[in-house]
C-alpha positions in Angstrom: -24.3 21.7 19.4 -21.5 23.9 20.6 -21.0 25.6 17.7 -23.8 27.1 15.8 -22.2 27.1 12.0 -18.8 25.6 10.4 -17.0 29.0 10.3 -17.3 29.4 14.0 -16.2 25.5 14.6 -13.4 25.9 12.3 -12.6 29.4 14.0 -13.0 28.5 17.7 -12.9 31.8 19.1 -9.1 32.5 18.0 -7.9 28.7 19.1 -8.6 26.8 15.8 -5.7 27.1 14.3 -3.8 25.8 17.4 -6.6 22.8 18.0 -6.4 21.7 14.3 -2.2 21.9 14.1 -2.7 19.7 17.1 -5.3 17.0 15.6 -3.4 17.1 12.1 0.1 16.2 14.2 -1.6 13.3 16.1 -2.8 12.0 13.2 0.3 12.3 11.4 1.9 10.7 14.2 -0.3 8.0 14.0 -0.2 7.0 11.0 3.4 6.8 10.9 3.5 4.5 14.1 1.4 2.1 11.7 3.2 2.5 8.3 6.7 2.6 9.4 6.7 -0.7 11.3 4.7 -2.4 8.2 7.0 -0.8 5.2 9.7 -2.0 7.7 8.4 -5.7 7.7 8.0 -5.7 3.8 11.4 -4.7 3.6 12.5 -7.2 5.6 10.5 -9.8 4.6 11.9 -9.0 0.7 15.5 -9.6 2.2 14.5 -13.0 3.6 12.9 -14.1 0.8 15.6 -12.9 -1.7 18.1 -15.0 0.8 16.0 -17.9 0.0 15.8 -18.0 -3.2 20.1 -17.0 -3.9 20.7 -20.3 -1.3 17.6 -22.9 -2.6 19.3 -21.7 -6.4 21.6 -24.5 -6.7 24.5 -23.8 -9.3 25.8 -26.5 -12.5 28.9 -27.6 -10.9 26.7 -29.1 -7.8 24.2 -30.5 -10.3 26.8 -32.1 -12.2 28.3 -33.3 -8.5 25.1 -34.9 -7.7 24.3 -36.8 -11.1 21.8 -34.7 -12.2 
């Protein structure tokens, strides 16, 4: 192994803090490039549904058109 204990992996000669900024933005950045587009989805997919169910919602004066 490279490193012989934690403290020097963590350490990396003077370049950990700059190598783990750098892992902890990538990550970040990836998990926004999944959430975003799914929360987006959801969102959207609430407005379609709500659509559906305020037009398939008939009101009484059509009921009463219709016979019913």
């Amino acid at each position: 192994m490279y490193f012989d204990t934690l403290t020097a992996l963590w350490y990396m000669d003077g370049h950990g803090i700059y190598v783990w900024v750098a892992y902890a933005l990538t990550a970040a950045l990836l998990i926004a490039m999944v959430r975003l587009p799914i929360s987006r989805f959801r969102r959207h997919w609430g407005w379609v549904e709500a659509e559906r169910r305020r037009t398939s919602v008939s009101s009484p004066a059509e009921t009463e058109e219709k016979g019913g």
